[in-house]
SESE-933254 format. One line per field, with one value per residue (C-alpha): x, y, z. Coordinates in Angstrom, 1 decimal, padded with zeros to 4 digits. Layout:
! residues N
xx = (X,...)
yy = (Y,...)
zz = (Z,...)
//
This chain:
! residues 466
xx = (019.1,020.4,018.6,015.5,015.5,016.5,013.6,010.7,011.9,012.0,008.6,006.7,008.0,006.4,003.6,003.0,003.6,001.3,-001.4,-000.6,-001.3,-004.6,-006.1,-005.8,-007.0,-009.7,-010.8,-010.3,-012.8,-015.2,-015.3,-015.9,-018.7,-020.1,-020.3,-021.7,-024.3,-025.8,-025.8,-027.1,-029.9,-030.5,-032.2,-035.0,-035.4,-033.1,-034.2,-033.9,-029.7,-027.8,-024.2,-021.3,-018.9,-015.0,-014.1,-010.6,-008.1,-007.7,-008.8,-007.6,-009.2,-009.0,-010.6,-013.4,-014.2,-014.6,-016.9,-019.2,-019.4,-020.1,-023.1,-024.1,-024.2,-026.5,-029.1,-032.6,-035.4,-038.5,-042.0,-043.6,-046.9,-048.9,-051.5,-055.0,-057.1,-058.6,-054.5,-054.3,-057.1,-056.1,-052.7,-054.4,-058.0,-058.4,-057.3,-059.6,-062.3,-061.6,-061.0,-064.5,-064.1,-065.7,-065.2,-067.4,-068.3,-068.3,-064.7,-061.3,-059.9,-060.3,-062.7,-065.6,-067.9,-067.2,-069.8,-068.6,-069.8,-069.0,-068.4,-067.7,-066.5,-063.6,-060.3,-060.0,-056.3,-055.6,-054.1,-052.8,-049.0,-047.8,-048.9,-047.3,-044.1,-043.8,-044.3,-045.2,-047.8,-049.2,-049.9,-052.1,-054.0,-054.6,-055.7,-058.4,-059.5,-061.1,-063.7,-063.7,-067.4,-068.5,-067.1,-069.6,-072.5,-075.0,-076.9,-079.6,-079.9,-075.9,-073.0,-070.1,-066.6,-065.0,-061.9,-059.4,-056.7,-054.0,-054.7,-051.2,-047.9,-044.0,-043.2,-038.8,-036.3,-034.1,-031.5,-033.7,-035.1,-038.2,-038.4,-038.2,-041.1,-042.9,-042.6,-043.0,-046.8,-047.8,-047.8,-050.3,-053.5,-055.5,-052.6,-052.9,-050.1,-050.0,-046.9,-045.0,-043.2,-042.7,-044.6,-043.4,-047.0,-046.8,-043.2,-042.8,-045.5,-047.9,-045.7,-044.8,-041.2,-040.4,-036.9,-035.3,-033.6,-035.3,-037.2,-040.9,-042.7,-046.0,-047.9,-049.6,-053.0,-055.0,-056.9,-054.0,-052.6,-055.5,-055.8,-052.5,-055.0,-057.8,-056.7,-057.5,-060.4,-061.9,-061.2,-062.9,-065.7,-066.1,-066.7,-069.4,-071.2,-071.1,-072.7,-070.2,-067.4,-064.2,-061.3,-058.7,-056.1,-053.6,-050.6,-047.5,-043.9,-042.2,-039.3,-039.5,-042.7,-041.2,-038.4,-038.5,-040.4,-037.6,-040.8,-041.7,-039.6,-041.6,-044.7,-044.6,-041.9,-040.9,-043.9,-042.6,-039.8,-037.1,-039.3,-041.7,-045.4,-046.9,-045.3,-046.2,-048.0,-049.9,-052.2,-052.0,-053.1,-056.1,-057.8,-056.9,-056.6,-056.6,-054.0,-051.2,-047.6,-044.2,-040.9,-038.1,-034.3,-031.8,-027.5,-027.7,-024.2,-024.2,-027.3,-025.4,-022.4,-025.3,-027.0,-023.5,-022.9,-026.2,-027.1,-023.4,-021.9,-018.6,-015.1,-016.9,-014.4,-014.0,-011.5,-014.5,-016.9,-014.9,-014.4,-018.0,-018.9,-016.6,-017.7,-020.9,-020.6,-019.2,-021.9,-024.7,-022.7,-022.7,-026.4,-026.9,-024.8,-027.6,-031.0,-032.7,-032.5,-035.6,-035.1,-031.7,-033.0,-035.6,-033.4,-033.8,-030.5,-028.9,-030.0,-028.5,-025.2,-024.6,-022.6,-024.0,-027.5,-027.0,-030.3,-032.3,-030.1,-031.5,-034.6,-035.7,-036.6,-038.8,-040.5,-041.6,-042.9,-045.4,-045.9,-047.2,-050.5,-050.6,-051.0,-047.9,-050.3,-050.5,-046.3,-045.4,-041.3,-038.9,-034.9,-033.6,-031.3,-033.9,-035.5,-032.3,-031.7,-035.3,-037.6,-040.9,-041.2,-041.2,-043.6,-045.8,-045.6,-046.9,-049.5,-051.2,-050.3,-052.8,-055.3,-054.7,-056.1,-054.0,-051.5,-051.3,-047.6,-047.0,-047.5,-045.7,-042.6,-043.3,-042.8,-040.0,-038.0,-038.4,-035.1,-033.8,-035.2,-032.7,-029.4,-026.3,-024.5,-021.3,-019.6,-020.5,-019.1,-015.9,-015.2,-015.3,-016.1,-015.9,-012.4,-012.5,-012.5,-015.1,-017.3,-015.8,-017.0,-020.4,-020.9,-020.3,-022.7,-024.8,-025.1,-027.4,-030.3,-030.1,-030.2,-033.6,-035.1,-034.5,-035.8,-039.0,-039.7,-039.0,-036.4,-033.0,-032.1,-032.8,-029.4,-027.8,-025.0,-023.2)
yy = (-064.6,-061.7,-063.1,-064.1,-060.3,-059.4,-061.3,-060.2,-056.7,-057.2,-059.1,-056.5,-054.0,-056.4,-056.4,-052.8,-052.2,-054.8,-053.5,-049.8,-051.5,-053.5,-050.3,-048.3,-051.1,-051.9,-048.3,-048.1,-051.4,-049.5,-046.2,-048.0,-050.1,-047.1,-045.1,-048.3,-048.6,-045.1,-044.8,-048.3,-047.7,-043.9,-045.3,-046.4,-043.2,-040.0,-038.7,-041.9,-041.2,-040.3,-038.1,-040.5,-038.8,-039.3,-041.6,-040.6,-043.9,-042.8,-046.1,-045.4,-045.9,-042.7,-041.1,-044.0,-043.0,-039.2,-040.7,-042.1,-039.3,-036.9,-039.7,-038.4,-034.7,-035.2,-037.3,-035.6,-037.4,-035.4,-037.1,-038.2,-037.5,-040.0,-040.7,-039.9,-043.4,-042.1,-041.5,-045.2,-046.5,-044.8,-046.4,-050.3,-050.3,-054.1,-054.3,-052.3,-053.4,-057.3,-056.5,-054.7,-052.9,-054.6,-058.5,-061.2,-060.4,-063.5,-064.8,-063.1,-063.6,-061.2,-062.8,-062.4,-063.8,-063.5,-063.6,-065.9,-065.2,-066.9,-070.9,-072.4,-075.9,-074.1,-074.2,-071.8,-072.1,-072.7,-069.4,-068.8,-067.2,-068.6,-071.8,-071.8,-070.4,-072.6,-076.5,-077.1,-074.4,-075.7,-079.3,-077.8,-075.8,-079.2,-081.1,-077.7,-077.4,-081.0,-080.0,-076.6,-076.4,-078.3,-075.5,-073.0,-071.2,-069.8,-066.5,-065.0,-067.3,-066.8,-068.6,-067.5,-068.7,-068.0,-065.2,-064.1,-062.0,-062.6,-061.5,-060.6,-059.8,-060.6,-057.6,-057.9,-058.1,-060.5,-062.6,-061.5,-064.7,-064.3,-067.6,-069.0,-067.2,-068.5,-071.8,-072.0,-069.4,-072.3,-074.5,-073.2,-074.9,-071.6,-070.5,-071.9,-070.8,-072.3,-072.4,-070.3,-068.3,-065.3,-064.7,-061.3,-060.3,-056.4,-055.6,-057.3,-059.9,-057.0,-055.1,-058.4,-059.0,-062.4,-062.1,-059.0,-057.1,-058.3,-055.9,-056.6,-059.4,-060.2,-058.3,-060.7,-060.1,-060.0,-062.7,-065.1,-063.8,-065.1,-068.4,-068.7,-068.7,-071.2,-073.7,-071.4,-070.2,-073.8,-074.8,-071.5,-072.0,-075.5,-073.6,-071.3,-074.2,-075.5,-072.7,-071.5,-068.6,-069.1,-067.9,-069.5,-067.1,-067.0,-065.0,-064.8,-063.8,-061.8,-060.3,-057.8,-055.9,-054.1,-052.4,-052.9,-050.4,-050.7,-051.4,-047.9,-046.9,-048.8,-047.9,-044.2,-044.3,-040.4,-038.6,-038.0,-036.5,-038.1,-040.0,-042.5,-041.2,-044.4,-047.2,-050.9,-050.1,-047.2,-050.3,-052.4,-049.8,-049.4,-052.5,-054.0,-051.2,-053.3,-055.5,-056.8,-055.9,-058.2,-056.9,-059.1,-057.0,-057.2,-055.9,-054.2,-054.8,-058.2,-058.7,-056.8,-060.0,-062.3,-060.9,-061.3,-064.6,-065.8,-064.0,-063.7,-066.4,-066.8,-065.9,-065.0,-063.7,-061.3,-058.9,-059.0,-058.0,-055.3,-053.9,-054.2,-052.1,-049.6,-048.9,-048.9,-045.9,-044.0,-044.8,-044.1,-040.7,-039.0,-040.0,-037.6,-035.0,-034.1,-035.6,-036.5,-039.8,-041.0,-040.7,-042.1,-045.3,-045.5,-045.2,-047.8,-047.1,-046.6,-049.7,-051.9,-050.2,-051.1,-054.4,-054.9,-054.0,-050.9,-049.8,-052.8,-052.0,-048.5,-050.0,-046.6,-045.5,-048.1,-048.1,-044.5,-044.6,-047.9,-045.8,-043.3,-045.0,-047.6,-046.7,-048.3,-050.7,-052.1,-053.2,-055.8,-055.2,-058.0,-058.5,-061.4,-061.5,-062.1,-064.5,-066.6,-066.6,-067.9,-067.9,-068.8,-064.9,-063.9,-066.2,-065.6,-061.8,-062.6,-064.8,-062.1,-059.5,-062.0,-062.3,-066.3,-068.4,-069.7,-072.6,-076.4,-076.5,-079.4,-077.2,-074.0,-076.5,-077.6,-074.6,-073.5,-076.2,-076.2,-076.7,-073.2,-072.8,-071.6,-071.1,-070.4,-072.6,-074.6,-073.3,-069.7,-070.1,-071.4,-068.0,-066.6,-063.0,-059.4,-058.0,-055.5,-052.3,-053.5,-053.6,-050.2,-048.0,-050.1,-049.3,-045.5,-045.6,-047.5,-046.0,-042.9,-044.5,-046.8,-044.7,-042.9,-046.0,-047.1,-043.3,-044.1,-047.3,-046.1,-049.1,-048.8,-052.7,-051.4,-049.7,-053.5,-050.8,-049.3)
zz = (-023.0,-024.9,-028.5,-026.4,-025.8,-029.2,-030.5,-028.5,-029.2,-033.3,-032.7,-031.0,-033.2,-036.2,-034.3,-034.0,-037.8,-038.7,-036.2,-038.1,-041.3,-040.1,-038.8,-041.7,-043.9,-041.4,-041.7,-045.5,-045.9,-043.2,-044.9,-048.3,-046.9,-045.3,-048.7,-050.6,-048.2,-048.4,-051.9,-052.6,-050.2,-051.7,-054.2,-051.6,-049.6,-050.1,-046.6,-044.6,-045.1,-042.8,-043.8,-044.9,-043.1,-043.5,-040.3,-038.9,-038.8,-035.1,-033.7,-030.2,-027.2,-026.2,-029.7,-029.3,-026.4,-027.4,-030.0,-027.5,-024.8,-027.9,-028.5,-024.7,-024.9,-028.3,-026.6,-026.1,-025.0,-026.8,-027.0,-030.0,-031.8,-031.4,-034.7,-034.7,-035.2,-038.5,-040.4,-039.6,-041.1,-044.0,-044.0,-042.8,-044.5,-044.6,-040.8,-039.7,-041.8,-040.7,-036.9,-034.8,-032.1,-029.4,-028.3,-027.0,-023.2,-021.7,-023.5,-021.6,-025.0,-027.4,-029.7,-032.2,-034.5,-038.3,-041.0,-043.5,-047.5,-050.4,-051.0,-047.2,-048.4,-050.2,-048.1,-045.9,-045.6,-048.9,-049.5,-045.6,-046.6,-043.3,-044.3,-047.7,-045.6,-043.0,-043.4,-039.6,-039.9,-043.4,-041.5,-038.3,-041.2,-043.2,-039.7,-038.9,-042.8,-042.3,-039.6,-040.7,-042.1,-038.8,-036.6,-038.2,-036.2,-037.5,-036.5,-038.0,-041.4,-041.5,-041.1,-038.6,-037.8,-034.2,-034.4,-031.8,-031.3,-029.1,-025.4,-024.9,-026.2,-025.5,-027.3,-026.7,-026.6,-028.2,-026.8,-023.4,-022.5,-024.2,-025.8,-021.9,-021.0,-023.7,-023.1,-019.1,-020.1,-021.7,-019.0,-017.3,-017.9,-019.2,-021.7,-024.4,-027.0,-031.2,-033.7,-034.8,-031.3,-033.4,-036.2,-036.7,-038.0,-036.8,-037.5,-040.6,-042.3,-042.5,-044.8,-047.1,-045.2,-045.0,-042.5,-040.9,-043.5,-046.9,-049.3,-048.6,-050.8,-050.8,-047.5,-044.9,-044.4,-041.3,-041.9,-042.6,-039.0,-037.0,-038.5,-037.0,-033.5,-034.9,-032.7,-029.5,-031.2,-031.3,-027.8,-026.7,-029.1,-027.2,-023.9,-025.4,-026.6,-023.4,-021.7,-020.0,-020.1,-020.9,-019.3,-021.8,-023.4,-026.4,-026.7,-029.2,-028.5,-031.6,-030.1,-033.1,-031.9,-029.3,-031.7,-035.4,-037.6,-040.3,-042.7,-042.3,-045.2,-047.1,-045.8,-046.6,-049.0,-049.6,-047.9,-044.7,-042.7,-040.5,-037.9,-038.7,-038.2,-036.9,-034.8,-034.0,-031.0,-032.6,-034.5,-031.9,-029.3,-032.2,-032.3,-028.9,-026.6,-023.3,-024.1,-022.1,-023.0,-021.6,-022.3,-021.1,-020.7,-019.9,-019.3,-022.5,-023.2,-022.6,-024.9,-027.7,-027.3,-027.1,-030.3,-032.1,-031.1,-032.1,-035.2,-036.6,-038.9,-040.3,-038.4,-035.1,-032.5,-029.4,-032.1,-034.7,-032.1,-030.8,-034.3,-035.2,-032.3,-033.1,-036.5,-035.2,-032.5,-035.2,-037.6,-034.9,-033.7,-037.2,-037.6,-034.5,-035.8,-038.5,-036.4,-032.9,-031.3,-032.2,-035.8,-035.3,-033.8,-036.1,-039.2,-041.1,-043.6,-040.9,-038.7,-042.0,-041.9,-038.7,-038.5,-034.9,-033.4,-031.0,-030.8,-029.8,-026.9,-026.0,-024.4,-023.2,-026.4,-027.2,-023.3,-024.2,-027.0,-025.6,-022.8,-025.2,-026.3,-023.4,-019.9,-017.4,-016.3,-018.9,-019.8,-017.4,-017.8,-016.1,-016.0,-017.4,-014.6,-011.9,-014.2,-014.8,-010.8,-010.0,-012.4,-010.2,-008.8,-012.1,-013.7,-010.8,-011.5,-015.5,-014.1,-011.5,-014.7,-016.9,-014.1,-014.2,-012.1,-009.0,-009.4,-007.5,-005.9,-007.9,-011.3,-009.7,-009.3,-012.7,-014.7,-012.3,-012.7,-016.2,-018.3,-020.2,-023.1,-026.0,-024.1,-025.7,-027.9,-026.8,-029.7,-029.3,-025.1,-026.1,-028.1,-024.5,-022.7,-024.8,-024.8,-021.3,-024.1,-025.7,-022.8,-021.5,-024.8,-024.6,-020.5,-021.5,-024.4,-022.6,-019.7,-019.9,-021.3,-018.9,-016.1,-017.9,-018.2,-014.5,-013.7,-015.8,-014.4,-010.7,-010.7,-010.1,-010.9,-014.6,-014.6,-014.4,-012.2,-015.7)
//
């Protein structure tokens, strides 16, 4: 008995020296990281930096949580300017020159006729950057290519192809459930929905980025971004030959609309000040003005475990987590030490630094600065949670938010019953829960923006109780 006690004792003590030494090395290899990553990314944009400050080794709960209720007291809500039509047309010539601003009447789908010039029986898709990115893609381009000339009109001694935009959007967020809704919308017999999900046209194909994080490449055109909708285009042009309307609709789901503008840095380079001039929406808001927005959300803390756990890859664990979200309170805290919140969220050196993504988490933000060029009529926003209990109230919300047409019982069981689509991975459940600290210092930062957003949507269920 006496050496069982012995030992334990000359254990924990081991323990505690070797936790002493982990901390301070843990906060050595953050501090270092955090330097590298500012001055590697100076190089980019010198204002886009936020100050490298020392971080304390203090990693007690108690200092962490000092961190995070200093994050509260420096939270301002301010609104935004919103960019005259004319600065973005400077900014997206080609878009606005490919896009008109008027649709066909009798199509619910924004559509319209395109004068074709030059040598038609050349491949249209030929040069399509989707298709040369993604093989699935490059095979429906190769099926529409062969009837391509046969799908012309012509008007007026001049040939015309069929374009469309998508009639809405599933604008976020990730790891929200918005690859479920995707899939049960395109049950219904009006929706009809192509490859890819998520082309990630607005956030980061228009500026040339291939995935999240990557300097931009070669930008994606307009043009190549509604081929990606040929396929709708054709079954609608069916209809108008017919004689008849159509009520058919197209959509996409990029859960990147709603939040990323990282490719703003790019954009503007050096010209402007801490806040990027012109968001997503600002464009979109341009050339389809009636739109419909989704937003799927959820417990923001539990999407910030579910975001590690998917995107994360080597030596995953409930410790790593609760480290990575440490560093990254401190990291988002001295950002607002020198700017607002918006510029904050929007930092793009900063949003790379961080080894986990707060702000996809601050939905508020984002809802605002929709709600700055859209009216609320117009952003349809659900809780996962209420989806995930019983998803048939809130498909039938989307449905009446589309003006669909009314379903058989037999279909509404259908796409209710559904199966889950893209649910966690065994693997990632057997790492198990966040520690209980982890989810304390995320509740606390957490927590005021979610109270805002429930005040702005006039919902309280959008506090998820934090």
């Amino acid at each position: 008995m006496i050496s069982g006690v012995e030992f334990s004792a000359g254990h924990l003590k081991h323990r505690s020296s070797s936790c002493i030494w982990c901390s301070k090395v843990c906060g050595f290899i953050f501090l270092l990281v955090f330097i590298m990553a500012s001055y590697v990314l100076s190089s980019e944009r010198k204002t886009q930096l936020f100050t490298p400050y020392l971080i304390e080794e203090d990693l007690s709960e108690d200092a962490l949580r000092d961190v995070v209720r200093s994050i509260a007291t420096k939270v301002k809500f301010r609104a935004r300017r919103v960019p005259d039509v004319s600065e973005l047309i400077i900014l997206e010539e080609h878009m606005f020159s490919v896009a008109p601003r008027r649709f066909l009447p009798d199509v619910k789908n924004p559509c319209w006729f395109e004068e074709l010039r030059g040598d038609v029986s050349a491949d249209p898709y030929g040069s399509n950057l989707f298709g040369r990115s993604f093989r699935q893609i490059q095979l429906i381009f190769e099926q529409l290519s062969g009837s391509f000339t046969q799908r012309l009109t012509r008007h007026d001694g001049r040939l015309q192809r069929l374009r469309c935009l998508p009639y809405f959007y599933i604008i976020g967020q990730p790891k929200c459930g918005t690859t479920d809704l995707y899939e049960r919308l395109r049950l219904h017999p009006d929706v009809r929905l192509t490859p890819p999900k998520e082309p990630h046209w607005w956030s980061r194909k228009r500026f040339g980025i291939i995935h999240s994080g990557e300097r931009p490449q070669t930008r994606f055109p307009l043009d190549h971004y509604l081929d990606l909708f040929d396929p709708v285009a054709l079954q609608i042009q069916q209809s108008l030959l017919g004689n008849s309307s159509s009520n058919i609709i197209t959509g996409e789901a990029s859960a990147s609309t709603m939040w990323d503008n990282d490719a703003w840095l790019y954009l503007y380079g050096n010209s402007t000040g801490a806040e990027p001039p012109s968001l997503v929406q600002d464009f979109i808001h341009a050339l389809q003005p009636d739109t419909r927005l989704i937003a799927i959300l959820r417990d923001p803390v539990e999407r910030l475990y579910s975001d590690y756990l998917y995107f994360g890859t080597a030596n995953k664990s409930a410790l790593d987590f609760h480290q990575k979200v440490c560093e990254s309170l401190r990291m988002f805290e001295g950002c607002l030490r020198d700017a607002g919140l918006r510029a904050c969220v929007y930092n793009s050196t900063l949003n790379k630094a961080m080894s986990v993504r707060l702000q996809v988490g601050l939905y508020v933000v984002f809802v605002l600065d929709w709600l700055s060029v859209f009216s609320r009529d117009q952003l349809l926003v659900l809780r996962l949670e209420d989806h995930a209990l019983n998803p048939r109230p809130s498909m039938s919300r989307i449905f009446r938010f589309l003006s669909l047409g009314a379903l058989s019982d037999q279909r509404q069981r259908q796409i209710s019953k559904s199966p889950v689509s893209n649910p966690r991975r065994a693997s990632d459940r057997d790492l198990g829960p966040m520690r209980p600290a982890t989810r304390e210092l995320l509740t606390l930062f957490y927590s005021p923006f979610s109270q805002r957003l429930a005040e702005v949507l006039q919902d309280e269920s959008f506090t998820w109780d934090l």
